[in-house]
N, C-alpha and C positions, 0 to 999 in steps of 0.2 A: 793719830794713826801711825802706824810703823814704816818701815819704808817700802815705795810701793814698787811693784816687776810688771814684766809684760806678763799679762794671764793669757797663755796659754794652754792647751789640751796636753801639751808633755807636761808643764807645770803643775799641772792640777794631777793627774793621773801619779807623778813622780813625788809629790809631797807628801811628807810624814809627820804627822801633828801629836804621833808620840801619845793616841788615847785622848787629847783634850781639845776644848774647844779653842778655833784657833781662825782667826781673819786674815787671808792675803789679799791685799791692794793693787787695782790695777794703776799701772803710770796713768791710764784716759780713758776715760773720763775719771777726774778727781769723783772719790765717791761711790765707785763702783767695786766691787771686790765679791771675794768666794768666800764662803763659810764651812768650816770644817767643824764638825759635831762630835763627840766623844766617842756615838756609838757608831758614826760611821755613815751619817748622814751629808752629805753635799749641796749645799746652796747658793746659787749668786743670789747678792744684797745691792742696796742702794741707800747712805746715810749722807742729807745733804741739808740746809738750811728749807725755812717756808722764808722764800721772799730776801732779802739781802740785809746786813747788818750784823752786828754780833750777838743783836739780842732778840734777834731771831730762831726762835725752835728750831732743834735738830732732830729732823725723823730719819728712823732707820727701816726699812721694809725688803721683805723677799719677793724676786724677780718672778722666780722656779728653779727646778731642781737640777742637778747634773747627777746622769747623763741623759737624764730626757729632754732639757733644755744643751744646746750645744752653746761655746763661749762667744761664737761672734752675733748669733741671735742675742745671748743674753747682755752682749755689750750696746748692741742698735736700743737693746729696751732701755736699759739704764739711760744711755743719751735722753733720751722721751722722756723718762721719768725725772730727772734732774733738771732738766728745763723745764718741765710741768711745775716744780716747786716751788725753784729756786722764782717760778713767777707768781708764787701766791698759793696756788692750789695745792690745798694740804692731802697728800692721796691717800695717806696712811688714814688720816679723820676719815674720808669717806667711804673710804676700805670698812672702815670701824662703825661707821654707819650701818651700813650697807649690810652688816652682816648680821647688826644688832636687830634692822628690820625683817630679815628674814626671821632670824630666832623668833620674835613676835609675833610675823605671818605665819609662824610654822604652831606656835603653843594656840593659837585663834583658828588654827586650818582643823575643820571636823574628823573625828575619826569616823572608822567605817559604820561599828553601832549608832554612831550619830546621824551621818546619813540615811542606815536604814530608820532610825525614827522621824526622820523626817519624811522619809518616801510613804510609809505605812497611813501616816495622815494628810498624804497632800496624792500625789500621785497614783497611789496604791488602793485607794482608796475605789478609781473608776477605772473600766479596763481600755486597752487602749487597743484591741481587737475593732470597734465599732468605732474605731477613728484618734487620728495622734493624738489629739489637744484634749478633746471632749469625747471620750466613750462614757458608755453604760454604767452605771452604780455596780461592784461588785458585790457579790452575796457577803452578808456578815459572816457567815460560815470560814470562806475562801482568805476572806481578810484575817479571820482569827487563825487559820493554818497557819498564815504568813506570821503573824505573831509568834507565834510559838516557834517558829524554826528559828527565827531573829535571835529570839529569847534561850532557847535549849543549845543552839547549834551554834549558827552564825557567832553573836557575841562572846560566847567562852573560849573561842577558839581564835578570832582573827578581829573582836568588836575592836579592841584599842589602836589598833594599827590606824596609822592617819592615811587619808586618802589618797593619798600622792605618793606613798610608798607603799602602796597595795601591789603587789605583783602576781602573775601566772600562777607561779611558785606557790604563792599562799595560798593562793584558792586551791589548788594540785592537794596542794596539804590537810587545809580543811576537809576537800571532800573525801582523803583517804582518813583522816582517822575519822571521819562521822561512817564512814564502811564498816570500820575495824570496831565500832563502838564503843569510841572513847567518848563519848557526851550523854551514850546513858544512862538514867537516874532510873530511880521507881522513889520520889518524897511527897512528903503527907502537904498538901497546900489549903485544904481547908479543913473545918471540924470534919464530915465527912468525905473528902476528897483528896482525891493521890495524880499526882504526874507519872507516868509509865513513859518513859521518851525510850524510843529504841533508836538503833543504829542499822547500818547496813545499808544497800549499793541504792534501794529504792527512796530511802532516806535522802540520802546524799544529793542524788541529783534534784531531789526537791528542794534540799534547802540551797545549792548552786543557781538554779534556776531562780530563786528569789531575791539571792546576792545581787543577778543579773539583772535584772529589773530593776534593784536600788540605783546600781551602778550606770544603767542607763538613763536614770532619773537624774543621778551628776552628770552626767555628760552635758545632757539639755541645761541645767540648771550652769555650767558653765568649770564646774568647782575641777574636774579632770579632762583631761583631751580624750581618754580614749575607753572605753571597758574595758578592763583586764580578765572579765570570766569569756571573752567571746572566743570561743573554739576550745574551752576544756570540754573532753572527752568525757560522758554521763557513761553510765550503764543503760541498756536499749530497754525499752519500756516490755514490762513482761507482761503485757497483757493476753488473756486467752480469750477469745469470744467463742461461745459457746453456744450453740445450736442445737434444738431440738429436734428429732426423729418424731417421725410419721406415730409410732410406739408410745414416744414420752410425751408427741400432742397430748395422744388418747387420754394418757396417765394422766397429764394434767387436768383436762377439762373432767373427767370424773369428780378428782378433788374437789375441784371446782362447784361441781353442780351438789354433793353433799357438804361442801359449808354453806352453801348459800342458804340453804334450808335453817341454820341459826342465825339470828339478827345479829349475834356480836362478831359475824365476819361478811356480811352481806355486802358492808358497803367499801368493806377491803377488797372482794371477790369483783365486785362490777370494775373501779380502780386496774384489779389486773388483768380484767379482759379489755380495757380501752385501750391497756398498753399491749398487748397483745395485736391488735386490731389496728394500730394507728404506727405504730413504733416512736411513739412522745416517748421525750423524758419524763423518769417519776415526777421530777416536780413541777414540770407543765399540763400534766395533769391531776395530780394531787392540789393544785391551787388553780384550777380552772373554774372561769367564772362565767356564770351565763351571758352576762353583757360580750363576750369572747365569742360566741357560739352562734353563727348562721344556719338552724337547721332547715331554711326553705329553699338555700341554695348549697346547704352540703359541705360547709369549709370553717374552721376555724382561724379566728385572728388572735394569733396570740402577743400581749403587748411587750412582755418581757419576757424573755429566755435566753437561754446561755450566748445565744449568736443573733441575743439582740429583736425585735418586733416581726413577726414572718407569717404569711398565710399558709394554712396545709388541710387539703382536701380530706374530709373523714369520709369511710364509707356507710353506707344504709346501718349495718348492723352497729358501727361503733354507737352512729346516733341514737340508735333505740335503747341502747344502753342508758347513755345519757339524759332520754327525753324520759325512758323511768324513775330515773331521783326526786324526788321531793323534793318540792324550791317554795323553798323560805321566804317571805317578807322582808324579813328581815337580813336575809345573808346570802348575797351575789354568788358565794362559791357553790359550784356543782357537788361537791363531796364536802357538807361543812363538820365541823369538830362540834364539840358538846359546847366550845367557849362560845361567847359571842364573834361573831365576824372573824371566824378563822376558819382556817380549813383541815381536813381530816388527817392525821398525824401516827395515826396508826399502822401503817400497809409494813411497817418491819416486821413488828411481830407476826400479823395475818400471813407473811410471803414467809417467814418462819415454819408457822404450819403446814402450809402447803409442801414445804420440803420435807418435812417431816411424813406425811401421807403419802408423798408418791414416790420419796426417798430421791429424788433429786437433788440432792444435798449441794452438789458444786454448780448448779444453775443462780446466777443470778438475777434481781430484777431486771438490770442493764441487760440480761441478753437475751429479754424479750425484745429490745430493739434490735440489737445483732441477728434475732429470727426473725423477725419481720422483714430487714432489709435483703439476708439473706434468700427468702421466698422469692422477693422480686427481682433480686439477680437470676436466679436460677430458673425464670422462668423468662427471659430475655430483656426484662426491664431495661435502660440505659444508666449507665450512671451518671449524667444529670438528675436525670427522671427518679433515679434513686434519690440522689443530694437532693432534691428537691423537698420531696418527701418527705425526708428527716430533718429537714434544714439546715442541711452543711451550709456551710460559707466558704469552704475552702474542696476544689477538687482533690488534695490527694487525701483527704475524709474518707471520702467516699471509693475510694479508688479499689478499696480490701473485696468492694462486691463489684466483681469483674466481668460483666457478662451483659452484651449488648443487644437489644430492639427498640422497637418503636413503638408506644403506648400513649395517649395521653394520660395526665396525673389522674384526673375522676375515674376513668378507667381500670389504672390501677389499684387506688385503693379498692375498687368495686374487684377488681379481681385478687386482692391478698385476702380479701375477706372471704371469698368464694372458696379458696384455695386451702384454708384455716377450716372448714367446715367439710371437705373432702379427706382431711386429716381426721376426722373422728371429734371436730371442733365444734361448740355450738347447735348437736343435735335436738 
């Protein structure tokens, strides 16, 4: 060692090391000193024996830096550290441990792709709407959306990022260039098949939305403290529910009553006057099964649907509907397909036509439910009495049909039905 001074703040601040690397010694503790860098970096150090002897190891280690570390903290550390050694304990080894183990922890810690495949088939798989641990089987459909955003979006854009260095930021990012339509494609993936992946605002918060879900699955799972997608900003859901006039009743039940007259759209047309009649979802009644169906007391039990097992009153008419299909021996469903034991698959194209004949072109099948509930609002229904009806789970569902009385539910179906044929419905 050279010879050593009192380190102090004028000494450090006042020294000139002339561009090179350059060690001053404090007089005390032996062993303690500053380090001066070429490029003008500043360090206290610590070079002292493991244990006593002369053939004992000589480690050298850094305390912290100046001037974030001040001299008299960093001389209280050196004391600490030179006694830590000089008693055995090698700090530099465990330093060098200790860091070797993260590196390790860190090449073994999942990236974010990797956790979404693991959410996709463990977690993702059931929804967590009908309960934390054990909800409902999700539709294969909804599970393959989530596939493909994972696959198009999520991964090419933030998949490698390890979990623990996922930030705000990145997801901000992600969901701006899935806006901007950087992810995408139009590629060929089978002998007749293409990937069309689009971008833009309604994109993005789809595929955020399913980041979040992954990301809530490591939470529980233990692998991060916190979600990082929780409070980014989506685009507002641009949905329009659309409602039919007294007018485009008429229109429609016309249509109606000249396709029924062909077989190849009869059993699409009875389908869309149930939803008409009932405000089910398409596919609660597209796979409606007799064993489902109480016609001696008026209610159907449905076992699975979106919000999960629910009872919901039908009225007189939807039944007759119903109690006219032909039922099979062989196959439970109310509306079945040509296959065996499946159900009727067709109502795109039929509900196709129908727009086409009355030129209702921006009506949806969905906003036969939207007319339906809408009826019952506006005729004082409650919204309970609505959410019932439809089977919300959640009040502010139901909240868009704002208009309050007192009806029981059999009641009301018996009067949306009524209500639907005062329209020019079902004459």
């Amino acid at each position: 060692m050279t010879q050593a001074v009192k380190l102090t703040t004028k000494v450090i601040e006042e020294f000139d090391n002339r561009g090179k690397d350059t060690i001053i010694w404090d007089a005390s503790p032996k062993g303690f000193g500053v380090r001066f860098y070429s490029k003008g970096k500043i360090a206290f150090i610590v070079q002292t024996r493991i244990g006593s002897g002369r053939r004992a190891k000589i480690r050298k280690m850094t305390i912290g830096s100046y001037p974030t570390m001040g001299v008299a903290f960093a001389r209280k550390e050196a004391f600490t550290a030179i006694a830590e050694m000089q008693a055995g304990n090698d700090l530099v080894e465990q330093e060098r441990q200790r860091i070797a183990a993260e590196l390790e922890a860190k090449a073994a810690e999942l990236s974010v792709g990797e956790v979404c495949d693991k959410w996709i088939t463990t977690d993702g798989r059931r929804s967590r709407m009908r309960g934390a641990k054990f909800g409902t089987p999700r539709k294969p459909k909804d599970i393959k959306n989530n596939v493909n955003q994972i696959k198009r979006h999520i991964r090419p854009l933030i998949g490698d990022i390890k979990i623990s260095e996922l930030t705000k930021k990145d997801i901000q990012r992600m969901r701006d260039d899935i806006s901007e339509g950087k992810t995408a494609v139009d590629v060929k993936t089978k002998k007749r098949g293409r990937a069309r992946v689009t971008g833009g605002e309604g994109t993005a918060a789809k595929a955020v939305k399913t980041l979040s879900s992954a990301l809530s699955y490591a939470v529980r799972e233990g692998l991060i403290g916190r979600n990082p997608a929780f409070g980014i900003r989506l685009a507002p859901d641009r949905r329009v529910e659309r409602y039919l006039t007294k007018a485009e009743q008429a229109t429609l039940e016309r249509a109606l009553c000249e396709m029924e007259q062909e077989s190849k759209y009869e059993k699409g047309c009875a389908i869309i006057r149930v939803l008409m009649l009932t405000g089910c979802r398409r596919n609660e009644i597209e796979s409606l099964r007799w064993s489902e169906i109480d016609l001696e007391r008026g209610f159907v039990s449905f076992g699975k649907s979106k919000t999960g097992a629910k009872v919901i009153p039908f009225s007189r008419a939807a039944l007759e509907i119903i109690e006219a299909q032909p039922r099979l021996s062989s196959c439970d469903f109310v509306f079945p397909s040509l296959k065996i034991n499946d159900w009727y698959k067709g109502l795109p194209k039929i509900w196709n036509e129908v727009r086409n004949r009355t030129g209702l072109h921006d009506v949806r099948i969905h906003d036969l439910r939207h007319n339906f509930a809408s009826i019952l609002a506006s005729n004082g229904a409650s919204l309970p009495m609505i959410g019932a009806m439809l089977g919300h789970t959640q009040a502010e569902t139901t909240a868009r049909y704002a208009h309050l009385t007192n009806h029981t539910l059999s009641d009301l179906a018996e009067q949306a039905s009524m209500l639907l044929k005062r329209r020019g419905a079902f004459d």
